[in-house]
PLY file of the C-alpha trace (Angstrom):
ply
format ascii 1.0
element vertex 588
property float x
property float y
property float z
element edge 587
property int vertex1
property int vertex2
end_header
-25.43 21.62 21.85
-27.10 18.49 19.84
-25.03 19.90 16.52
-21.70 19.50 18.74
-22.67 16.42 19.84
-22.92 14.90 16.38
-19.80 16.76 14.99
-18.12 15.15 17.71
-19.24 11.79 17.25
-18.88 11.96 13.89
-14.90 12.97 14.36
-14.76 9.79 16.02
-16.39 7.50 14.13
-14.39 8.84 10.40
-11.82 6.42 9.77
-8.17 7.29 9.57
-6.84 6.84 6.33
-3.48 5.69 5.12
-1.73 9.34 4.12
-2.63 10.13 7.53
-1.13 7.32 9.41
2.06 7.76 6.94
2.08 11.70 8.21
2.21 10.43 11.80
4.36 7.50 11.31
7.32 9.80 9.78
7.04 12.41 12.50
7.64 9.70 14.82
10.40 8.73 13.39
11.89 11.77 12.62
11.20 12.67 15.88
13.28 9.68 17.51
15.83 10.47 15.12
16.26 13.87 16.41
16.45 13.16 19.40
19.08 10.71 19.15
20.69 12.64 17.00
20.80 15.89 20.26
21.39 13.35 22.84
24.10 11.07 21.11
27.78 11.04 22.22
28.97 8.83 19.88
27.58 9.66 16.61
29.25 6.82 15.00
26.88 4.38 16.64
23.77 6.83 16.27
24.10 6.88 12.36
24.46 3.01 12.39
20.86 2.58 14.12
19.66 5.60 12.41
20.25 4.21 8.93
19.02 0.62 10.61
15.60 2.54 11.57
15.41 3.83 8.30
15.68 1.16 5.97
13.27 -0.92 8.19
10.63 1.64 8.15
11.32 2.63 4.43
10.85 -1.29 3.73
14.21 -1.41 1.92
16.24 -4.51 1.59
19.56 -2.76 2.20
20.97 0.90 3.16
24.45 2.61 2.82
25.35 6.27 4.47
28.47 7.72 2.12
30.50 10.62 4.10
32.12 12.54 1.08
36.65 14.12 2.33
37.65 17.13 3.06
38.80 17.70 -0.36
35.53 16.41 -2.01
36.64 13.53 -4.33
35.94 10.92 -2.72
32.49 8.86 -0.51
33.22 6.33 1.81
30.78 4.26 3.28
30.17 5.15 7.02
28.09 2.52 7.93
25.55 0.03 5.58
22.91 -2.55 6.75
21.11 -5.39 4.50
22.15 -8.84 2.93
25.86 -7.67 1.99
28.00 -4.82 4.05
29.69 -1.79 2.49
31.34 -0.45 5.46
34.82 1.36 3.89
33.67 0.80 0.33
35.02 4.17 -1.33
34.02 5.64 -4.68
35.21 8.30 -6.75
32.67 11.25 -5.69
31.38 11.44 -9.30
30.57 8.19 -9.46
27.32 6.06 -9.45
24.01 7.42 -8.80
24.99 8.20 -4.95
27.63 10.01 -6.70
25.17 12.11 -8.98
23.17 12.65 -5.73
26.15 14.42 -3.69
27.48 16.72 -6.84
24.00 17.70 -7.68
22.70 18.25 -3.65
19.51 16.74 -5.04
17.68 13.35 -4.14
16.15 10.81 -6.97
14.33 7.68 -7.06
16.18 5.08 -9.84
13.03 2.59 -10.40
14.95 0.54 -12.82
18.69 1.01 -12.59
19.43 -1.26 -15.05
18.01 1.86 -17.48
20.37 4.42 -15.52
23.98 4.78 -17.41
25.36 6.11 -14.00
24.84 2.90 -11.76
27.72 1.29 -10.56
27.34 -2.35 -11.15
31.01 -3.38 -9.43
29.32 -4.04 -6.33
26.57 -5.90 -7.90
29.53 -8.04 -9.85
31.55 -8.96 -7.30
29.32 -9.95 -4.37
26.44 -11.42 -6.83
23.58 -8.95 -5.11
21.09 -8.15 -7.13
20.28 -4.10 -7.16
16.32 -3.33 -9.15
15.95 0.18 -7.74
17.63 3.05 -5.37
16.48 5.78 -3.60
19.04 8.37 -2.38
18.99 11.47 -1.09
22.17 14.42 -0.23
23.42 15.06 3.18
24.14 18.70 3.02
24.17 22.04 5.54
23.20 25.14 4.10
25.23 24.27 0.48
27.61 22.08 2.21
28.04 18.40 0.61
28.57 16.03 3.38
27.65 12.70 1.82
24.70 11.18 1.30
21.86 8.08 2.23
21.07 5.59 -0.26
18.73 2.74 -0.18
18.13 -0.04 -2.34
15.17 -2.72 -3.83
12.03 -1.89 -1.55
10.59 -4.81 0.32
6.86 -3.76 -1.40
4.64 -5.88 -4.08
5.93 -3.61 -7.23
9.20 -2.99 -5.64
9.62 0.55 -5.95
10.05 3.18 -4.23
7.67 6.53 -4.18
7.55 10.12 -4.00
6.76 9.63 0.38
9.79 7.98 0.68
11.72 10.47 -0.91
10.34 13.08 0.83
11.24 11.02 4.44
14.48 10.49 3.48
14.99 14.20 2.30
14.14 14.86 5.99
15.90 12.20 7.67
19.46 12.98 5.40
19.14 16.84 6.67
18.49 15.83 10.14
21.96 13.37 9.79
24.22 16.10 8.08
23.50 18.43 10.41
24.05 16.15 13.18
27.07 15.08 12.08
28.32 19.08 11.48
27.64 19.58 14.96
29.79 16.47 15.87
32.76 17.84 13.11
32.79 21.00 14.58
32.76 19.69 18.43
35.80 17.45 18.05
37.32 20.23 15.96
36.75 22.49 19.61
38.07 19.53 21.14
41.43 19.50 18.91
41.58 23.11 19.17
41.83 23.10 23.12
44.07 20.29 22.83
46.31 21.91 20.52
46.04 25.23 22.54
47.05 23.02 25.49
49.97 21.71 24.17
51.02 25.06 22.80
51.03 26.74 25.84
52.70 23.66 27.26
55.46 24.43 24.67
55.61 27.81 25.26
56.41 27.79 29.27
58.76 25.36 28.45
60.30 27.79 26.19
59.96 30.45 28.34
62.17 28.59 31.10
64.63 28.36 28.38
65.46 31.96 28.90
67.43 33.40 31.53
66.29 35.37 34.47
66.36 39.00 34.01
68.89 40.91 36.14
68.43 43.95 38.24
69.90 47.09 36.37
73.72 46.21 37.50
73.86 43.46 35.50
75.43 44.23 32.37
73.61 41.64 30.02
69.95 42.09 29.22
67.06 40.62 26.95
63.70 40.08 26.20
61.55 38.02 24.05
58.17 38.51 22.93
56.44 35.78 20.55
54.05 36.54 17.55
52.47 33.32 18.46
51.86 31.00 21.52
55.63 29.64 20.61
58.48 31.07 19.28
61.35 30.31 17.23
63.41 32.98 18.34
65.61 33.08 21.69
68.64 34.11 23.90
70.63 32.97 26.76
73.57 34.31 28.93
75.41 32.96 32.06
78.34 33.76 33.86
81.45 31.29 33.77
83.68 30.32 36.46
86.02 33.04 35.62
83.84 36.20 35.60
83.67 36.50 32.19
79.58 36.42 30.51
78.76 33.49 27.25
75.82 35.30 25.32
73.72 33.98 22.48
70.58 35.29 19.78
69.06 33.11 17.35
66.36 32.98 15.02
64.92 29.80 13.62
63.57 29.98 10.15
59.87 29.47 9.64
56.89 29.41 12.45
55.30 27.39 14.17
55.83 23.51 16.07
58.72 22.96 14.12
60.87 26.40 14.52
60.06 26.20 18.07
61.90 22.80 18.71
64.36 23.26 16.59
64.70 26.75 18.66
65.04 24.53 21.92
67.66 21.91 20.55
69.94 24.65 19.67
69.19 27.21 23.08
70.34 23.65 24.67
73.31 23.24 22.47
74.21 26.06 23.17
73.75 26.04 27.26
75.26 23.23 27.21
78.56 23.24 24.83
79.03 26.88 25.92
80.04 25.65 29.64
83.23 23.72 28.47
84.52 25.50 25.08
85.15 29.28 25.37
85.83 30.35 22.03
82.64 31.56 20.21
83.89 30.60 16.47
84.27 26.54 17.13
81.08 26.71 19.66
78.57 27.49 16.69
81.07 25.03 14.32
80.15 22.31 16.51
76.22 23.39 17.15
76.34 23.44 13.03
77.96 19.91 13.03
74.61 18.91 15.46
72.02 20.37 13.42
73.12 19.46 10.24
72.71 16.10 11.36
68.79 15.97 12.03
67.43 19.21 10.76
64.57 19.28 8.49
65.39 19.98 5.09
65.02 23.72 4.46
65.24 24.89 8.04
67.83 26.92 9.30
69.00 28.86 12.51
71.14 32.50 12.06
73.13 33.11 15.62
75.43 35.33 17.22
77.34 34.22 19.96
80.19 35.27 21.99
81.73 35.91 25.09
81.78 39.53 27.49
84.52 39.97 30.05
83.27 42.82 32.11
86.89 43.43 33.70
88.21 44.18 30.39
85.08 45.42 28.38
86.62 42.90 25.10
84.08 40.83 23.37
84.79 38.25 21.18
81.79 37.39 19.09
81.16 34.82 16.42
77.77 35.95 13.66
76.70 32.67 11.61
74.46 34.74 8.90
72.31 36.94 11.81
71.30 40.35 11.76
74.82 42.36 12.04
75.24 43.61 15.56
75.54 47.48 16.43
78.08 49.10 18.78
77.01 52.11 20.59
79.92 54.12 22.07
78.19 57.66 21.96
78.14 60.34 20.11
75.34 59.10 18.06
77.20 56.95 15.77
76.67 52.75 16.11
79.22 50.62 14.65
77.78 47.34 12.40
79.27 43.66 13.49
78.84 41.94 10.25
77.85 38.33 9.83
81.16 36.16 8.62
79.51 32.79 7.80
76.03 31.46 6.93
73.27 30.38 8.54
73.74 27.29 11.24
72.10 24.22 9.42
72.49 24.72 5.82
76.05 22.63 5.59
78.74 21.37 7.49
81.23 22.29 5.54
80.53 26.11 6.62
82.27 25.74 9.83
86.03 24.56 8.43
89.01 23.24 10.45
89.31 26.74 11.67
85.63 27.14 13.25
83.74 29.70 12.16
85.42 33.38 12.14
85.94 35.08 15.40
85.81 39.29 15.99
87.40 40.79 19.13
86.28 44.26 20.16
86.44 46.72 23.67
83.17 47.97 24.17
85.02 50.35 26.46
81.87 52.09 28.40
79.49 51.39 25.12
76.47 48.82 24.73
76.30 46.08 22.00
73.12 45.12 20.76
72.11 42.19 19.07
68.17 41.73 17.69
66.44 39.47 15.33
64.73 40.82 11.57
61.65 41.18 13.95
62.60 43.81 15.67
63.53 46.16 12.42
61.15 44.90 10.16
58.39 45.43 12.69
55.28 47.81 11.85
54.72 51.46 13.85
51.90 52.69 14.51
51.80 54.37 11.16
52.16 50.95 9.28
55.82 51.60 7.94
58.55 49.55 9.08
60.89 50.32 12.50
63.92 49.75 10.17
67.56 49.85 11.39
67.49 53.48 11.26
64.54 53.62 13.35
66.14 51.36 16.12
69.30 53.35 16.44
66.77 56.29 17.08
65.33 55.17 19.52
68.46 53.33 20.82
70.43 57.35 20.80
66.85 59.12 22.22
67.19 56.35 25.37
70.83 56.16 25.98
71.04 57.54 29.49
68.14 55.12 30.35
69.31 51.43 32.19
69.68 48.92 29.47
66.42 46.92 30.58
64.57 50.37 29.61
66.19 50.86 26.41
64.96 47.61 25.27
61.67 47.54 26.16
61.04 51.15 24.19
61.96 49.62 21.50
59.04 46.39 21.89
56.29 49.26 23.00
57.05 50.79 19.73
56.16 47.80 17.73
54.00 45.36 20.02
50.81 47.59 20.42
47.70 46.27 22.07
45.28 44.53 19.31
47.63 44.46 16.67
49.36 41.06 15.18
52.77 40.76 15.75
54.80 40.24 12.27
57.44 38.25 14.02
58.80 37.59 16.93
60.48 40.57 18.58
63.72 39.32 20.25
66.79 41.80 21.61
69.59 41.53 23.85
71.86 44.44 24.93
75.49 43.92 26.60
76.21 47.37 28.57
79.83 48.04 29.30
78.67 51.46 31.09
78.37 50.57 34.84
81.68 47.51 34.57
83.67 50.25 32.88
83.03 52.82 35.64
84.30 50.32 37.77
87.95 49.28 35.61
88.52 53.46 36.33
87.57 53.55 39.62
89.78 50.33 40.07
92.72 51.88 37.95
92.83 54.75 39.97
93.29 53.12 43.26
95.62 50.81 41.71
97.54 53.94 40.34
97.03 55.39 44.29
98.69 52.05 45.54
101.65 52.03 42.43
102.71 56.10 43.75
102.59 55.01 47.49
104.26 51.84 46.87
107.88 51.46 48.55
109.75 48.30 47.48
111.40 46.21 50.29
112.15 43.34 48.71
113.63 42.70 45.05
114.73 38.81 43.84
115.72 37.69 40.78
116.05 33.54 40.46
115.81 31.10 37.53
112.45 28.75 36.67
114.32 25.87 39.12
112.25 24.39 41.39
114.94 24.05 44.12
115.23 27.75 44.09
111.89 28.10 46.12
113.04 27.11 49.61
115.18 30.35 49.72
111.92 32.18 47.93
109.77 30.76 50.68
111.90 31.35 53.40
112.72 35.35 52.06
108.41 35.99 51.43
108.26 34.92 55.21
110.26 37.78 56.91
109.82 40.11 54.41
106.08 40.14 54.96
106.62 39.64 58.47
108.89 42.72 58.55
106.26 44.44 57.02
103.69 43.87 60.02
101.59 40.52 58.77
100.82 37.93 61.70
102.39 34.87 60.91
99.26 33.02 59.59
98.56 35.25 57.01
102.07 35.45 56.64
102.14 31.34 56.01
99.32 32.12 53.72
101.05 34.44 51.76
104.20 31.92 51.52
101.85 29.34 50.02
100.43 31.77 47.59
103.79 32.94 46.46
105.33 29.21 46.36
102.07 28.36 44.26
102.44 30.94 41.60
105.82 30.48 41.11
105.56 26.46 40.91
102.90 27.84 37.99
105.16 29.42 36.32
108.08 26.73 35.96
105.95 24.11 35.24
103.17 26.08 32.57
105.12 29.39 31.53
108.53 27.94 30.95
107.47 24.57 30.81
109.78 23.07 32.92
112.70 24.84 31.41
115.43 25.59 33.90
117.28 28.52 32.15
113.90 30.32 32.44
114.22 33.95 34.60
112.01 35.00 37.48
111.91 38.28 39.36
109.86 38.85 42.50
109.18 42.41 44.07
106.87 42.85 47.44
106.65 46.88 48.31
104.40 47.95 51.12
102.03 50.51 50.11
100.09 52.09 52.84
98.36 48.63 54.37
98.93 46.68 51.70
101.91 44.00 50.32
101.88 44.50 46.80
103.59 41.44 45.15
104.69 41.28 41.54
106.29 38.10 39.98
107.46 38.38 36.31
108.20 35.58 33.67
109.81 36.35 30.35
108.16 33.10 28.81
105.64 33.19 26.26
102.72 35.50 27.07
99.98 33.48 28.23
95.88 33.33 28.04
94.83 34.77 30.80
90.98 33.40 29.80
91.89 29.91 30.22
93.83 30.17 33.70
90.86 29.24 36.26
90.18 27.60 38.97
89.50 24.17 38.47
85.88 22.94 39.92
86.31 21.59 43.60
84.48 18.53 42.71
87.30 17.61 40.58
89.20 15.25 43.15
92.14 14.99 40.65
96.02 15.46 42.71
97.20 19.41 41.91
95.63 21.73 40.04
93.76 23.75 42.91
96.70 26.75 43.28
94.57 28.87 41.57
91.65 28.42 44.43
94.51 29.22 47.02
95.83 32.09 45.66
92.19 33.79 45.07
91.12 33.03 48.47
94.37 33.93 50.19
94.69 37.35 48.33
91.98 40.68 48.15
93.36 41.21 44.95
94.69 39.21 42.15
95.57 40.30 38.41
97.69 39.59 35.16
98.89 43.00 34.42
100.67 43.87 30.70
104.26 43.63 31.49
106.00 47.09 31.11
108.14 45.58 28.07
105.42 43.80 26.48
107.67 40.52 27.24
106.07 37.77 29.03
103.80 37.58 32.06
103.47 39.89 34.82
101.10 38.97 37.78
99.78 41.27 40.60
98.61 40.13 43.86
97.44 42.30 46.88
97.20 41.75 50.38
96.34 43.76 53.15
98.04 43.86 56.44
95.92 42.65 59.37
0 1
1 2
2 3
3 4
4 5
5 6
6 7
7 8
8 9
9 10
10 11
11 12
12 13
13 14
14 15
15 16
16 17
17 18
18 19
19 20
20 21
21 22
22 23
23 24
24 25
25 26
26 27
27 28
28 29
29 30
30 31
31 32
32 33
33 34
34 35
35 36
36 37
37 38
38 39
39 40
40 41
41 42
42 43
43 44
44 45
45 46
46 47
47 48
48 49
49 50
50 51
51 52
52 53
53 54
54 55
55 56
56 57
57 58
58 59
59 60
60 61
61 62
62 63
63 64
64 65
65 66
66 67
67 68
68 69
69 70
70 71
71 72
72 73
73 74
74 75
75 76
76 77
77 78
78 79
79 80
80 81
81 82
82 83
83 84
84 85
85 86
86 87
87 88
88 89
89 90
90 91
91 92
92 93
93 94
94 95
95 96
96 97
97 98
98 99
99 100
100 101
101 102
102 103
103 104
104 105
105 106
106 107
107 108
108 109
109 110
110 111
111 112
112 113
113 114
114 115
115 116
116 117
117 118
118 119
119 120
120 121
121 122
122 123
123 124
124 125
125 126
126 127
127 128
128 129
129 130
130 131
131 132
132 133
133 134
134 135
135 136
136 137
137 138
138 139
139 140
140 141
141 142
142 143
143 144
144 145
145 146
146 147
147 148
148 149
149 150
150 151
151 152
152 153
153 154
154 155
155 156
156 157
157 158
158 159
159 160
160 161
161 162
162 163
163 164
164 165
165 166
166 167
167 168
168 169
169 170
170 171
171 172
172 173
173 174
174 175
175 176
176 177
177 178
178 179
179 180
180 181
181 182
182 183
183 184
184 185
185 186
186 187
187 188
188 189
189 190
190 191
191 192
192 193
193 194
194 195
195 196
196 197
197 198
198 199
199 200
200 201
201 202
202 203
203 204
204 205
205 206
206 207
207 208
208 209
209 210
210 211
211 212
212 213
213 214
214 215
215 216
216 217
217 218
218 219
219 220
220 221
221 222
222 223
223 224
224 225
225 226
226 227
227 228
228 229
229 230
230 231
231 232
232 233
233 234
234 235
235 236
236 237
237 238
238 239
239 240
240 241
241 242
242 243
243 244
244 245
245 246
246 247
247 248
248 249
249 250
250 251
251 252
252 253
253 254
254 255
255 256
256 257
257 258
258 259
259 260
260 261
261 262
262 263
263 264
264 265
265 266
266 267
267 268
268 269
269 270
270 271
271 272
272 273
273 274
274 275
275 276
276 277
277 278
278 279
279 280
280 281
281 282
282 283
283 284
284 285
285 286
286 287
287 288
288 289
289 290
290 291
291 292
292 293
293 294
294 295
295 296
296 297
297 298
298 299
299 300
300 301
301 302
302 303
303 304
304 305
305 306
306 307
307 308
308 309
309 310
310 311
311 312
312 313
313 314
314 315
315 316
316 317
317 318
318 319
319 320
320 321
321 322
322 323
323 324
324 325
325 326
326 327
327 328
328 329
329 330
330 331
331 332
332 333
333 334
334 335
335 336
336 337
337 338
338 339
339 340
340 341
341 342
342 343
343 344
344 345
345 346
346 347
347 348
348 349
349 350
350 351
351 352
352 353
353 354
354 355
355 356
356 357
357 358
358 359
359 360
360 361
361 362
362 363
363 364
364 365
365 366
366 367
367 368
368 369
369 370
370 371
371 372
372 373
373 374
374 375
375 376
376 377
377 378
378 379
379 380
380 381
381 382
382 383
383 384
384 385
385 386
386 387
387 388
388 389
389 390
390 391
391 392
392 393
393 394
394 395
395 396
396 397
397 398
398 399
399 400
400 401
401 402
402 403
403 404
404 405
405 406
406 407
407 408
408 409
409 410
410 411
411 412
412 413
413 414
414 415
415 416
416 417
417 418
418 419
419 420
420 421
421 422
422 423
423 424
424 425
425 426
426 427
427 428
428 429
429 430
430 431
431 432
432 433
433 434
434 435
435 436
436 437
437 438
438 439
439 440
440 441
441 442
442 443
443 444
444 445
445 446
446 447
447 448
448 449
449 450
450 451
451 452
452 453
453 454
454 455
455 456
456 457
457 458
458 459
459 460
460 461
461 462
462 463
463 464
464 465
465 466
466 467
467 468
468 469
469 470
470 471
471 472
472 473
473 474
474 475
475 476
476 477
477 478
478 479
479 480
480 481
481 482
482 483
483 484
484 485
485 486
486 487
487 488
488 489
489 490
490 491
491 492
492 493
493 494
494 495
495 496
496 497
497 498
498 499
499 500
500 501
501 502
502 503
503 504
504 505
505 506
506 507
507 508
508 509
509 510
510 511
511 512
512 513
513 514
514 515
515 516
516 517
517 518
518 519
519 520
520 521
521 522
522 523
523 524
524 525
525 526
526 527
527 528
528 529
529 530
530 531
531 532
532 533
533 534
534 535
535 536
536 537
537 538
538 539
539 540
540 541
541 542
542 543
543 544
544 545
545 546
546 547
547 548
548 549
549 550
550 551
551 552
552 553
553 554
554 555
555 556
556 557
557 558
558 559
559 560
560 561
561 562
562 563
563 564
564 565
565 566
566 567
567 568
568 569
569 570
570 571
571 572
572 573
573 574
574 575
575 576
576 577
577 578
578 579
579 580
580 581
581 582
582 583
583 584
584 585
585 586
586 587
């Protein structure tokens, strides 16, 4: 017990020398470091005190912390303390002796830099401070350069700085690059979850771009499925106010941001454009005109574009330099829609006075497809491509299938669970099946009402508008003969009057030497009334109703007629000559 005793109060009694106290005063401090460095949220501020504690406890007269760019050429100064400030200063990487320090990822003491060839004296020149010696040391992670600390003219009775402060700042450097790796890679997490933000952002905004699928009577059908978040592919289709279905494909060059706007602008063309002007050829002229105007150089959208009429099965289709379209009738043979112009973007002097070329084709009971390089250039399973071949395949194996089903075969094929996407995988099918079951069923009961009809009432008058009194007055009793009550027999009067008025002032133009023949027959319980024109054969696409909101005087006939009538339709006359139109009413 005595022997403890002493050892003890000799432990207490042995001085402390000054290695020791050194020891403890640099775990302090890198201690407090640390800790600011873990707690900081602003690491910007924590380097600037950092550096401050250092070059206080160092005893240097000034300090600089040099953050080498991305592309490691050049050190800027983060943050400095001392007589003169360096805050920005920037340096060629393999320059000066903080220079050396970063390419060689070692640290040095310069006692005398006046001896060292690498010093950079510009500093010294131009603010008139006077650097003796430097002591600097690398800021790297694991092999990483980040930048480095240097410090300059100790505040000691030689001046210079030793092998202890090297050592410290060795320590102190590491802690700061590592610290300041941990704050690069945070607000890189941060821009990442921004960016994913905004891309999803992007791409529900693109997503309400496309139409909403239809249940399997609709005849148009499509899907898109992105290799990204966004996508630069896209399709739209919506009815106009005569029946007839405006379609569209595209496929933006390139990926990314910029394919995806430019993918919106034109989806919105378009939308938009496609409401008012019905012929596909001068739609994608004008959408041309519109891009060429702003795109970026290099960027460039191929589109197909038409326009269905599902009472007639005819499709007329406009291809600016997009996949060519196929034509499935049966029999397992598919019939290629080429591309007649180039790409949308490239020029506007593509599009001509003319437009750009139109095709007009009856799909007649088939399906057209239209589909981006995605879809064919897409990977199996196996790793070979889907190829055009490969898609009519599977188009033939799946034809009795609704046209929703058909298409998304073909995306299962290629889109497999944990495996990238090439491209984006876009299709859209136009199915003439159901629409021309329909037209048959339709011809036949106009064929039953044709054998059954019995004419009652035959009059032939010229295009003179004074003429329609005794027209008016001869519809009335006819159709009242025939068993109508007199309002829908007034109804049927205004009908009449309307179409004829049509055709004096539009077929013939106001021409009064123009001919006119009107025939009502009664077949079964129906009126069946025919009025034929021998003027020039008009198109039937562009006679519609005009939109109710449209407060203009005249012009609403059309509505009339539609609403007084259970039928109405432009037939082919029997000579080819002229206009011939139908309209059905049933007795009540």
């Amino acid at each position: 017990m005595h022997s403890v005793e002493m050892k003890n109060a000799e432990a207490q009694t042995t001085p402390i020398n000054d290695d020791d106290e050194r020891i403890s005063g640099h775990l302090e401090l890198l201690s407090a470091m640390g800790q600011d460095f873990a707690t900081s949220l602003d690491i910007d501020e924590t380097l600037r005190h950092g550096l401050k504690r250092i070059t206080d406890y160092v005893g240097a007269e000034g300090g600089a912390l040099f953050l080498l760019d991305d592309r490691g050429e050049k050190l800027t100064c983060k943050t400095s303390n001392g007589p003169i400030n360096l805050d920005g200063l920037t340096m060629s990487s393999a320059e000066g002796i903080v220079g050396r320090c970063v390419q060689m990822d070692v640290g040095e003491i310069v006692r005398d830099v006046s001896n060292d060839p690498n010093f950079h004296t510009a500093v010294d020149d131009k603010t008139g401070f006077t650097t003796r010696s430097i002591l600097c040391a690398p800021m790297s992670v694991k092999g990483e350069r980040i930048g480095a600390i240097e410090l300059v003219n100790k505040n000691s009775k030689d001046g210079l700085f030793d092998d202890h402060d090297l050592h410290l700042l060795r320590s102190l450097s590491s802690s700061a690059a590592l610290s300041i790796k941990n704050a690069r890679m945070a607000e890189a997490l941060v821009e990442q979850e921004r960016v994913r933000r905004e891309l999803e952002l992007a791409a529900e905004i693109q997503r309400s771009l496309l139409p909403d699928e239809g249940d399997d009577t609709s005849p148009v059908h499509g899907v898109n499925c992105p290799a990204r978040t966004v996508s630069g592919d896209f399709y739209d289709f919506f009815p106009l106010a005569d029946g007839r279905i405006c379609f569209n494909l595209g496929d933006v060059s390139g990926k990314g941001m910029n394919a995806a706007l430019l993918m919106a602008k034109t989806a919105s063309l378009f939308r938009c454009l496609g409401k008012t002007i019905h012929q596909p050829g001068r739609l994608l002229s004008m959408i041309n005109d519109e891009i060429c105007e702003t795109v970026t150089r290099g960027m460039f959208v191929t589109m197909a574009g038409g326009i269905y009429d599902p009472k007639t099965g005819i499709v007329k289709m406009a291809n600016a330099g997009h996949e060519p379209a196929l034509i499935y009738s049966g029999g397992g043979t598919f019939e290629a829609i080429q591309a007649e112009a180039p790409p949308l973007g490239i020029s506007p002097l593509i599009s001509g006075d003319g437009g750009i070329p139109e095709v007009e084709f009856r799909l007649d009971g088939g399906t057209l497809y239209i589909f981006t390089d995605g879809v064919t250039e897409g990977y199996l399973e196996d790793g070979s491509e889907l190829e055009a071949d490969g898609l009519k395949k599977i188009l033939i194996d799946t034809a009795g299938e609704p046209a929703a089903t058909r298409l998304k075969t073909v995306i299962d094929c290629i889109n497999r669970e944990n495996v990238a996407l090439r491209d984006d995988l876009t299709l859209l099918a136009i199915d003439d099946g159901l629409n021309k079951i329909a037209r048959d069923e339709r011809a036949s009961s106009d064929e039953g009402i044709q054998s059954t009809a019995e004419t009652v009432f035959h009059l032939n008058f010229p295009s003179q508008p004074d003429r329609l009194k005794l027209v008016r007055s001869a519809v009335f009793d006819t159709v009242m003969l025939c068993g109508c009550s007199e309002s829908v027999g007034r109804d049927i009067v205004i009908a009449v009057d309307e179409a004829c008025q049509n055709v004096i002032r539009h077929a013939y133009k106001g021409a009064r030497d123009g001919q006119v023949i009107l025939d009502i027959a009664r077949a079964g319980d129906n009126i069946v009334l025919s009025l034929r024109d021998f003027a020039e054969p008009v198109d039937v696409s562009k006679i519609k109703p005009r939109d109710l909101d449209d407060l203009r005087p005249g012009g609403l006939g059309t509505h009339f007629i539609r609403e007084v009538m259970d039928d109405v339709d432009y037939l082919p006359p029997p000579d080819g000559e002229g206009n011939l139109l139908r309209m059905v009413k049933r007795i009540e």
